[in-house]
C-alpha positions in Angstrom: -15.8 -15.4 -4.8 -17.9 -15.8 -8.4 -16.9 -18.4 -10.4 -15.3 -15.0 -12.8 -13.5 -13.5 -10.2 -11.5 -16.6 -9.1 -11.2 -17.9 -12.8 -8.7 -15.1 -13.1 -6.5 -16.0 -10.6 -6.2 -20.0 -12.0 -7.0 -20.0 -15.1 -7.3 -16.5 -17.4 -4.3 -15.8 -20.3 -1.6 -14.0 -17.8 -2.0 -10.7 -20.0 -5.9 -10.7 -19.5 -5.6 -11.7 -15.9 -3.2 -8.5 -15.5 -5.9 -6.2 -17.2 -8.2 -7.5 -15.4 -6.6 -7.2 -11.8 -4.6 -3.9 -12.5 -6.5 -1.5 -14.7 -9.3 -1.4 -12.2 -6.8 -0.8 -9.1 -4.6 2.1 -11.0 -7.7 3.9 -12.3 -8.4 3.7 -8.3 -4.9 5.0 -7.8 -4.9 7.7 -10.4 -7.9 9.0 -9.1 -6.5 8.8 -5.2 -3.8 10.7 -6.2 -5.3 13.2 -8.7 -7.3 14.0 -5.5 -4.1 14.4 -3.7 -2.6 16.9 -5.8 -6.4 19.0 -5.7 -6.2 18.5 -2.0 -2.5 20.3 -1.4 -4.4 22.8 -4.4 -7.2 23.6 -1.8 -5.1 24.6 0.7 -2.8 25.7 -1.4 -5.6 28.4 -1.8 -5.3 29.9 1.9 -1.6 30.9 0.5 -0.1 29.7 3.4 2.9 28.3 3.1 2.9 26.6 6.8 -0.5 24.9 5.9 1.5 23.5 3.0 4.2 22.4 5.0 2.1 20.8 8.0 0.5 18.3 5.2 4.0 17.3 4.8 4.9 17.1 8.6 2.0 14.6 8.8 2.7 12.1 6.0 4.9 9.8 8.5 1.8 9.4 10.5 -0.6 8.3 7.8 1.9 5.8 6.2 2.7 4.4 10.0 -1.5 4.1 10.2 -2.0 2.6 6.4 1.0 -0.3 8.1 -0.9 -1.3 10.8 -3.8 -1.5 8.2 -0.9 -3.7 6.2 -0.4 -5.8 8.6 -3.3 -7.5 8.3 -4.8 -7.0 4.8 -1.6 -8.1 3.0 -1.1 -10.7 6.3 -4.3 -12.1 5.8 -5.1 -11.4 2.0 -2.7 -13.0 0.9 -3.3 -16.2 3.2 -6.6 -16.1 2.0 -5.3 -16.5 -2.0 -3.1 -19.1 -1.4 -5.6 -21.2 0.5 -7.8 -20.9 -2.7 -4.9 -22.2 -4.8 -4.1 -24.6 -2.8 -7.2 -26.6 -3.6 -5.5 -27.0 -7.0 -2.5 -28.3 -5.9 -3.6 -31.9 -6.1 -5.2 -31.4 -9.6 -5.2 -30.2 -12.6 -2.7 -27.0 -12.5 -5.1 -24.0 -12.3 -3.5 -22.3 -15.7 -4.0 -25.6 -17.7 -6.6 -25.6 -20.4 -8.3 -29.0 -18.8 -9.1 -27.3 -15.5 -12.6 -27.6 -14.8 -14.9 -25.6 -12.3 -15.0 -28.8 -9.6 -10.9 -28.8 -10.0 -11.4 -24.5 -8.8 -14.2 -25.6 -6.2 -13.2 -24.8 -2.4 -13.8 -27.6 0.2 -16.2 -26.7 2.9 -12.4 -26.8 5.1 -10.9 -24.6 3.2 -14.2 -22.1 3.1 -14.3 -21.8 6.8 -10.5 -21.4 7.0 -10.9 -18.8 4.8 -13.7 -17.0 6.7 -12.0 -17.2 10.0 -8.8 -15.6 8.3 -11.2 -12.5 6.9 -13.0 -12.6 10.1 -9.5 -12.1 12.0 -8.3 -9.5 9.4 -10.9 -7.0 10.1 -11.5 -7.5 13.8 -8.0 -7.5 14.4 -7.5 -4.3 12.2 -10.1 -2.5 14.3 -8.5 -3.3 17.5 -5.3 -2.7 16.3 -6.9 1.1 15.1 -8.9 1.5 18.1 -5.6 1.5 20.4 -3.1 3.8 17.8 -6.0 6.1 17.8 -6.1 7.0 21.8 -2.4 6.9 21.6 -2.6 9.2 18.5 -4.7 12.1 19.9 -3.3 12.0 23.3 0.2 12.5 22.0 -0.6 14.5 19.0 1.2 18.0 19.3 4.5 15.9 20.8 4.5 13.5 17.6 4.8 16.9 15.2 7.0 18.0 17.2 8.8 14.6 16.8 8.1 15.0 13.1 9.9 18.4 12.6 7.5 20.5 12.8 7.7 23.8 15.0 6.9 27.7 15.0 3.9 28.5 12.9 3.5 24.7 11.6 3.1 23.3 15.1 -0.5 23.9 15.4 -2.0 23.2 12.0 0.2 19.8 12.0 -0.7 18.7 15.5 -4.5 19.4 14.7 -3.9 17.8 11.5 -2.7 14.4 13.1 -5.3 14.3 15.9 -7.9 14.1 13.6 -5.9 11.5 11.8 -5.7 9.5 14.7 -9.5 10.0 15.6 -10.1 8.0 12.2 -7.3 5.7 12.7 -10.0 2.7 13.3 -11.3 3.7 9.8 -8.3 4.0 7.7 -7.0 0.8 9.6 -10.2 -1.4 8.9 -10.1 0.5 5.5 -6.8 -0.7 4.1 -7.5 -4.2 5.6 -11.0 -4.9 4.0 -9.3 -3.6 0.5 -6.9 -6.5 0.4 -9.5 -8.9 1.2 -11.5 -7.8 -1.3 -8.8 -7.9 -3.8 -7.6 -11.2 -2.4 -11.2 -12.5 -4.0 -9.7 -11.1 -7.6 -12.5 -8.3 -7.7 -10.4 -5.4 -8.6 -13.6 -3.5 -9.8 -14.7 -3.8 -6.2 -11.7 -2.8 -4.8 -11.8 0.2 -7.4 -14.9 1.7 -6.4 -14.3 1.6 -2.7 -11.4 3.7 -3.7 -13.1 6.1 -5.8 -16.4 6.6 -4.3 -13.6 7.4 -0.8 -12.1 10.1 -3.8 -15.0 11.5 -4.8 -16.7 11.7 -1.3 -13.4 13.4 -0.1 -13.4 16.1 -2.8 -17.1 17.1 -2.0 -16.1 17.2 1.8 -13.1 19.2 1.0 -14.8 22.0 -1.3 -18.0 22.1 2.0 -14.8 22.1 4.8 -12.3 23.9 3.0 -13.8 26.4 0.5 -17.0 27.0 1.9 -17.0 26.5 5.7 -13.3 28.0 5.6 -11.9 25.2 8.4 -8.1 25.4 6.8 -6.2 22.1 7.8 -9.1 20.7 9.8 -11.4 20.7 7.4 -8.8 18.7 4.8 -8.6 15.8 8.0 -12.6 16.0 8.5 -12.7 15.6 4.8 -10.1 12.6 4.3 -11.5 10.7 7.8 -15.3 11.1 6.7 -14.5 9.9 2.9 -12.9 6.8 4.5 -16.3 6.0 6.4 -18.1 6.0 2.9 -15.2 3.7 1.8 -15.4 1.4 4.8 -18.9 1.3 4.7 -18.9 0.0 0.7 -16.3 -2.6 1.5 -18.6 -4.0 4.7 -21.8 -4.5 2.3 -19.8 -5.8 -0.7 -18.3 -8.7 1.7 -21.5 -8.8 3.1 -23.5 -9.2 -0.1 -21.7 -10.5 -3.3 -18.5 -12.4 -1.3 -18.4 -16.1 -1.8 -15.7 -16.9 0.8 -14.4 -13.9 3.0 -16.8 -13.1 6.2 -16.5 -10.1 8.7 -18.8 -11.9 11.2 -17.5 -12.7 14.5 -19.4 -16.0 14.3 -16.5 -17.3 12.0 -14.2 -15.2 14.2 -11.8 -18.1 14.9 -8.1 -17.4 15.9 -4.5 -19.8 16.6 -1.5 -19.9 16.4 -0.3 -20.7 12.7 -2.9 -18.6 11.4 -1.9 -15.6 13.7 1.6 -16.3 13.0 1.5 -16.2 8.8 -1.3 -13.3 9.1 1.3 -11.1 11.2 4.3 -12.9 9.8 3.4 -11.9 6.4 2.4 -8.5 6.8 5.4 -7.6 9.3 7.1 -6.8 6.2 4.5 -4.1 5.5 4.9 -2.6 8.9 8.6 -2.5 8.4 8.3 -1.1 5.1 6.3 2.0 6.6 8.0 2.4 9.8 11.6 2.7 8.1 9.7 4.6 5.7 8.7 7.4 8.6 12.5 7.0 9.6 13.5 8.6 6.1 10.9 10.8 6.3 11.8 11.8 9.9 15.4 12.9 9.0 14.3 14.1 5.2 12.5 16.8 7.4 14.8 17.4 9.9 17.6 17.6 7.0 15.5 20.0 4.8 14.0 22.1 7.8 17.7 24.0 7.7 16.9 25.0 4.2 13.8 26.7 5.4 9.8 26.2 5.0 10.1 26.9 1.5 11.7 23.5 1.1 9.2 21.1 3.2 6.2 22.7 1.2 7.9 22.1 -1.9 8.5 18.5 -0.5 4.8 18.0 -0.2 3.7 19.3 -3.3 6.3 17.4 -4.8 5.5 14.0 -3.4 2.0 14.8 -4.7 2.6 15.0 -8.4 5.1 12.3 -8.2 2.8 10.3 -6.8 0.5 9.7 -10.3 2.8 8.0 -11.5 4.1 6.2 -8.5 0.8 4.9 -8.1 0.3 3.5 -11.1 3.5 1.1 -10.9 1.7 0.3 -7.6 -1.6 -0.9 -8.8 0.4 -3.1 -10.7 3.1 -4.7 -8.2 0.0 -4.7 -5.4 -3.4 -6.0 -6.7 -1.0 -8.9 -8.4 -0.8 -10.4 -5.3 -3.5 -12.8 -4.6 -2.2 -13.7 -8.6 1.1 -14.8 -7.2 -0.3 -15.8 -4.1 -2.7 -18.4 -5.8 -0.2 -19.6 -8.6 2.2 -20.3 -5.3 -0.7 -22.7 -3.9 -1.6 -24.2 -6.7 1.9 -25.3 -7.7 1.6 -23.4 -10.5 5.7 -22.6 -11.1 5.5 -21.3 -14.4 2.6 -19.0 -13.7 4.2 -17.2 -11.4 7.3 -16.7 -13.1 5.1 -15.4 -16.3 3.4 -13.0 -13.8 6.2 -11.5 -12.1 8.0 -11.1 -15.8 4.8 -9.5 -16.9 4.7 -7.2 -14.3 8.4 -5.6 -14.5 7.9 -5.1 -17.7 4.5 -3.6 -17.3 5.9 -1.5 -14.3 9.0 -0.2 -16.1 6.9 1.2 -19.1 4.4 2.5 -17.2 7.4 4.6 -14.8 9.0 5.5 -18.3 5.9 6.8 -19.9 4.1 8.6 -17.1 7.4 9.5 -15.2 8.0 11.5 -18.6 5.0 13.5 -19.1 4.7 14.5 -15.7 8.5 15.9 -15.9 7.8 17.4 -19.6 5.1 19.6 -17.5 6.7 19.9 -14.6 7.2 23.8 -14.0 3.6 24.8 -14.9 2.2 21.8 -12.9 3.9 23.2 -10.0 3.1 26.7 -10.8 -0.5 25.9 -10.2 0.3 24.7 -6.7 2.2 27.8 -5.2 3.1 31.1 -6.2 6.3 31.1 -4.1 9.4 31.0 -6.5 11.6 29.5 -3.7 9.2 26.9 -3.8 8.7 26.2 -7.1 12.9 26.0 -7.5 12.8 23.3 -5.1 10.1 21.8 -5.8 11.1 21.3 -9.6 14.2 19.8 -8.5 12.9 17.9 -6.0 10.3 16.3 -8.9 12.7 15.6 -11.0 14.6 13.3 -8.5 11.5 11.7 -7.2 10.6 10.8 -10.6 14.1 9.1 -11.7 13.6 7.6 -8.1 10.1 5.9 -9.7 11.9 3.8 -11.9 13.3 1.3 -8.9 11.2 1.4 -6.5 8.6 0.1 -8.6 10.5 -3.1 -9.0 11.5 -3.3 -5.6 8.1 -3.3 -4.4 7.3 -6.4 -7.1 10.0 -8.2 -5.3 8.3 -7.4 -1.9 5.3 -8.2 -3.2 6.2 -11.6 -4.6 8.2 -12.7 -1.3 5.1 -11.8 0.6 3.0 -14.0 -1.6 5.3 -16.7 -1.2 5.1 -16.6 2.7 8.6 -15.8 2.1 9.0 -13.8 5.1 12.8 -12.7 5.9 13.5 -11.6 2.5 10.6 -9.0 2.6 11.2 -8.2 6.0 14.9 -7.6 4.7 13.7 -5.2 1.8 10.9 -3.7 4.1 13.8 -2.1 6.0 16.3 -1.7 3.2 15.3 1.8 2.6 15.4 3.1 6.3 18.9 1.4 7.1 20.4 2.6 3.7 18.6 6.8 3.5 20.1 8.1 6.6 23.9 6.7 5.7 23.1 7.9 1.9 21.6 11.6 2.9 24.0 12.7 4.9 26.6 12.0 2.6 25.3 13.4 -0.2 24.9 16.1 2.1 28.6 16.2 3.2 29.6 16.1 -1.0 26.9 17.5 -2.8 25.1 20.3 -0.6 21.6 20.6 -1.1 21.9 18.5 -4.5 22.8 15.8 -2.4 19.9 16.0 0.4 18.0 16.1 -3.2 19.0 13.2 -4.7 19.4 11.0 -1.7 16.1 9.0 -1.8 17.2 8.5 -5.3 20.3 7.0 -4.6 18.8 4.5 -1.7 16.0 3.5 -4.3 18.8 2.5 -6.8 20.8 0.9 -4.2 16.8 -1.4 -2.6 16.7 -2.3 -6.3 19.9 -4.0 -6.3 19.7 -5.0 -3.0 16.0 -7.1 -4.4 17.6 -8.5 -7.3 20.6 -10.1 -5.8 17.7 -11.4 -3.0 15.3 -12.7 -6.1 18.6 -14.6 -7.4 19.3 -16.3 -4.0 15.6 -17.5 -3.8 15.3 -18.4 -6.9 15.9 -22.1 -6.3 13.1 -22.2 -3.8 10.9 -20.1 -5.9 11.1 -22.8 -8.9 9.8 -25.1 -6.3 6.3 -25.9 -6.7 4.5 -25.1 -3.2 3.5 -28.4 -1.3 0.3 -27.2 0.9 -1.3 -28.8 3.4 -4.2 -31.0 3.1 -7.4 -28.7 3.4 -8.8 -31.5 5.7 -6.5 -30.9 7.8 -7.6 -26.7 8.2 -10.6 -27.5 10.5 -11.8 -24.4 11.5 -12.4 -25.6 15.2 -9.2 -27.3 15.3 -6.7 -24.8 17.5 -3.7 -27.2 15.8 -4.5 -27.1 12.4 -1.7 -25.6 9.6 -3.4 -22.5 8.0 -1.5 -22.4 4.6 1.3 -24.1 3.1 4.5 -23.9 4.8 6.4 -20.8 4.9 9.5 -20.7 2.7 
């Protein structure tokens, strides 16, 4: 890592760090889901309705792939940051004016721990990738049917999801090389892997789609091929201007504590998006009774709601390896400053954006479908997805900052706070409200994660106003099987 890049994470005014880690990551974001809302525009071109509705069918499986991707980049990214700040611990406190270069320097230790964890988190995302992905296309038509779909949305959603699972070694590796990169501090980097993956994907899309005329397969060539040029970036950037992390299987070396805060870590991301598929799972089988007009909406819904969505989320997740460092370092006040920052950044940015996207909400949706059932729902369905923005923006800080705490259970506990708490919620709004209530439901479960974080943030917060005490780094020898990998877990 440049002596820039890591400068941010110890040392930079909080504000300027944030800029400097977030703008990058939700230009990335906007851009990712700009493209998302021209992609369900493409095939919104076909005017078919079913197409519409088998891009919603197949969002379970991509989250459940982008988890296993999780897994390890947050697992191992966020190992990675808090190694670096550990080297501070003994010293000079990385936000401190006095803190010089040598205090930020990495012992030779700590470097190779911190290749073998990068090493680990994209070999072990590949294999993890390879294996979902024969899974994936052998069982592809019986996990749409699992996902709701049937009739005339069987088809284009099972090819849909084979092809998703053909990439799945991509978009694994993909995910998992981002958070290394970001865990160096170089949101730029991470930014243009994310675009140049947008722009490559809206090319594909008009040569598969408009041009070539391949429907639904041509959308899952596109995305799969655009995550090639984005794996391929991430590969030479680690390759040629990283410092510390290392996809070579020379430093490929694995045990036991660093396997177990890599995967302990990152289980909470694999929660997250597996209860997330369950309330997607019965949000489709709940809506399907109110016809296909309904799940298309859904999906072009989820689209626009997703700007700004995304934007809270390049805040809450490139601040990470921020809190993940500060943590290391001992650095109490840091953190708090950061995650204060941050809710307040996420909260204006889901009041601002969540705004102008509902001020324009029925001639954004207009351009999407001609069908009037669909855009009735779809409106309504906006609407509630966009109150719903204004918690689960803060949830996902307080996931964020348990997971770069090593604080395991309570983001395992919010991970699967949505799943346990939708089904309960939408079939009671169901029972009171009707179709109002299937609606509002995810609403009502965001509202109720939020307050499920904030009474979890005031139990920790006596362990979180304890500086971290980390292991000596001479005691992370990389060829040592018994050697601690990172401070101790809370």
């Amino acid at each position: 890592m440049s002596t820039d890049h890591r400068s941010v994470l110890s040392s930079a005014p909080l504000w300027r760090a944030l800029l400097h880690l977030c703008v990058p990551m939700m230009a990335g974001f906007i851009v990712g889901a700009v493209y998302n809302i021209i992609n369900a525009g493409f095939i919104g071109t076909l005017h078919s309705t079913a197409l519409l509705a088998a891009l919603t069918f197949s969002l379970p499986v991509f989250a459940l792939i982008m988890a296993v991707g999780g897994v390890f980049g947050v697992g191992g990214g966020t190992l990675m940051s808090r190694l670096m700040g550990s080297e501070e611990a003994g010293g000079t406190p990385a936000g401190s004016a006095s803190a010089s270069p040598a205090a930020s320097a990495a012992s030779p230790a700590t470097e190779a721990r911190i290749r073998a964890v990068s090493s680990f988190t994209f070999w072990g995302a590949l294999a993890a990738g390879a294996v979902l992905a024969v899974v994936g296309v052998l069982f592809a038509t019986p996990i749409a049917q699992a996902g709701g779909a049937s009739g005339e949305t069987l088809a284009p959603t099972a090819l849909y999801i084979a092809l998703m699972f053909g990439f799945c070694p991509v978009y694994v590796v993909c995910f998992a090389l981002e958070q290394v990169v970001r865990a160096e501090g170089a949101a730029v980097a991470s930014m243009t892997g994310l675009i140049a993956s947008t722009v490559a994907n809206l090319v594909f899309d008009v040569l598969f789609i408009l041009i070539l005329g391949w429907g639904v397969a041509g959308a899952g060539l596109a995305l799969g091929l655009s995550n090639v040029v984005m794996a391929g970036y991430y590969l030479w950037w680690i390759a040629k201007r990283s410092r510390h992390a290392s996809v070579s299987p020379r430093d490929l070396r694995v045990d036991g504590p660093m396997v177990r805060e890599v995967m302990g870590v990152g289980a909470s991301e694999l929660l997250q998006s597996s209860f997330l598929i369950v309330t997607t799972l019965v949000m489709n089988w709940v809506a399907v009774g109110y016809g296909a007009a309904l799940l298309a909406a859904m999906g072009v819904a989820l689209r626009i709601a997703q700007l700004p969505e995304m934007i809270g989320m390049g805040v809450f997740m490139v601040i990470i390896p921020l809190l993940a460092y500060a943590h290391g370092a001992g650095n109490v006040e840091r953190l708090r400053r950061a995650v204060l920052a941050s809710a307040a950044a996420i909260l204006g940015i889901a009041v601002v954006f969540s705004g102008v996207v509902f001020l324009f909400r029925d001639g954004v949706f207009a351009l999407f479908s001609a069908d009037p059932a669909v855009i009735e729902d779809g409106t309504k369905i906006l609407t509630a997805m966009l109150v719903a923005t204004l918690f689960n923006g803060l949830t996902g800080l307080a996931i964020a900052l348990f997971q770069a705490t090593g604080q395991m259970r309570s983001a395992a506990i919010l991970a699967v706070a949505q799943g346990v708490l939708f089904i309960p919620v939408v079939f009671g709004a169901r029972a009171l409200w009707g179709f109002d209530g299937v609606v509002w439901a995810m609403t009502i479960t965001e509202a109720l994660c939020l307050a499920a974080a904030l009474t979890l943030l005031w139990a920790a917060r006596s362990v979180l106003a304890v500086p971290a005490v980390p292991d000596a780094p001479e005691a992370q020898l990389p060829d040592d099987a018994t050697a601690p990998s990172a401070p101790a877990s809370r």
